[in-house]
N, C-alpha and C positions, 0 to 999 in steps of 0.2 A: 523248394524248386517246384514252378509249376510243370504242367504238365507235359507241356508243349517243350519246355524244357528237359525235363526228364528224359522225353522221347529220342531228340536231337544228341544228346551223352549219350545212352543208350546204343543206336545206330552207331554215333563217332568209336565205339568200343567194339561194335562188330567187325567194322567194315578193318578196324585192326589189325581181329582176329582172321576174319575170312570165312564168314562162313555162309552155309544157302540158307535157308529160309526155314526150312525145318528147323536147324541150330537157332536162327536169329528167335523163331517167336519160345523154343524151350528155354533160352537164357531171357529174354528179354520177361516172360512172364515167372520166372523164376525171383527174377526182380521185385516184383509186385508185391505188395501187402497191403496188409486193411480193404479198404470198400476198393480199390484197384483189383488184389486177386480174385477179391468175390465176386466183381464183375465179369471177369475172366473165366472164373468157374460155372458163371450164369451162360458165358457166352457157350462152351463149350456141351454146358449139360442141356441144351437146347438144340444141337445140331447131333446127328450120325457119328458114335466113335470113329469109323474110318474118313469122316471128314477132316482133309488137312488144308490149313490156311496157309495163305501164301504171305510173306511179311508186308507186304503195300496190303492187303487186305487187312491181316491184322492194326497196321496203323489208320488205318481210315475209322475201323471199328473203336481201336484207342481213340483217337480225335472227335469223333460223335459220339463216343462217353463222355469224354474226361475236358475238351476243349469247348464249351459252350460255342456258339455261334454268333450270339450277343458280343464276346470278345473278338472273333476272328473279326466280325464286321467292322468292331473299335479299330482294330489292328490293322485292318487294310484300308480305313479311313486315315488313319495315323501316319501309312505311307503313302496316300496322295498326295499329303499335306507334307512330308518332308523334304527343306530344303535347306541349303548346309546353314545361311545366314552368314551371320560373324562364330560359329562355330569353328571351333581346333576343327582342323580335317579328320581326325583319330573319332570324334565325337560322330562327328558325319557316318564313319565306317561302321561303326558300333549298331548306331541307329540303323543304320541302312541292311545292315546284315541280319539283326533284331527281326525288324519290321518284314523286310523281303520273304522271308518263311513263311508267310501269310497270301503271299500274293504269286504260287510257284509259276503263275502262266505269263505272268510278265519277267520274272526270270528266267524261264527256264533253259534258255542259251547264253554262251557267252554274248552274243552280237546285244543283244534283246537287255541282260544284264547291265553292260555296259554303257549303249543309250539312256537307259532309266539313271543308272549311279552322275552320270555326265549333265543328265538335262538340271540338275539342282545343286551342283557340287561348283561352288564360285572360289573356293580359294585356292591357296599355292601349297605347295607340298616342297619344303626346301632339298636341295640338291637333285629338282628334275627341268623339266621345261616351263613349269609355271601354268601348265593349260590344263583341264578337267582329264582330258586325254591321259594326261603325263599320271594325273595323280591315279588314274583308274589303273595305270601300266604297272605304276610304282605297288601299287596298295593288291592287286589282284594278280600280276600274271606270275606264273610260276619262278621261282629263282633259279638262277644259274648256281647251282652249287659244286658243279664241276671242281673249282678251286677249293673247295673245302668248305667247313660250315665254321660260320663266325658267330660269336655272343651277340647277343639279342640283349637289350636293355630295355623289360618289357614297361619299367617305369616312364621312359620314354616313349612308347611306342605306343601305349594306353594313355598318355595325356599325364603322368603323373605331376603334378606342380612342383611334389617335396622330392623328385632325385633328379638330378642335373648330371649331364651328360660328361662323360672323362674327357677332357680334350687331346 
């Protein structure tokens, strides 16, 4: 797991739990081993015991350790250049969600999101309206689960070739 992955798990595991920032960077560095905690240890034995980080600071400092800049650059080169092509729509989402983490200031609203996912996204998404719109509706906006929550077939819904759908 790189790092920028790590980080993203991490987060998706607090935000879980619930908790502020003190809690997030004690579990999160709790986490850490090898040249990660000793960094951590470096970070800390250089600033005032009573200095407390806030967890956006600590990730920025994780990110200018651990995420080179040479990669970020790749990575936000990577999603200029994505466009769905003859891609599964699934592949499109992958990539785009991948990539986007790199680029938060053209994310960072839904409206802003949206446009970006829209301006490269050419195919159809079955059972919506067939337009970039429908699929960004389909693929991003929150579900009605009022009625209840149904099975998810994640082989399908990841592109899987080898599991076909129950009719």
């Amino acid at each position: 797991m790189d790092a920028e992955d790590w980080l993203m798990d991490t987060e998706r595991k607090l935000r879980t739990v619930g908790c502020n920032d003190e809690e997030k960077i004690r579990y999160a560095t709790y986490l850490l081993s090898g040249p990660a905690a000793s960094w951590w240890e470096n970070v800390v034995a250089v600033h005032p015991p009573e200095r407390v980080f806030t967890w956006e600071e600590f990730k920025k400092k994780f990110r200018d350790a651990h995420v080179p800049e040479s990669v970020v650059e790749l990575k936000k080169m990577e999603f200029d250049e994505l466009q769905q092509n003859a891609a599964p729509i699934m592949q499109y989402v992958r990539d785009f969600n991948r990539l986007s983490r790199y680029v938060p200031e053209e994310v960072n609203s839904d409206e802003k999101r949206k446009r970006r996912f829209m301006k490269d996204c050419d195919n159809e998404v079955e059972a919506n309206d067939g337009t970039p719109e429908g699929d960004y509706e389909l693929l991003y906006e929150e579900p009605d689960l009022s009625g209840g929550v149904e099975r998810v077939d994640y082989g399908i819904v990841y592109g899987d070739d080898n599991n076909e759908a129950e009719e």
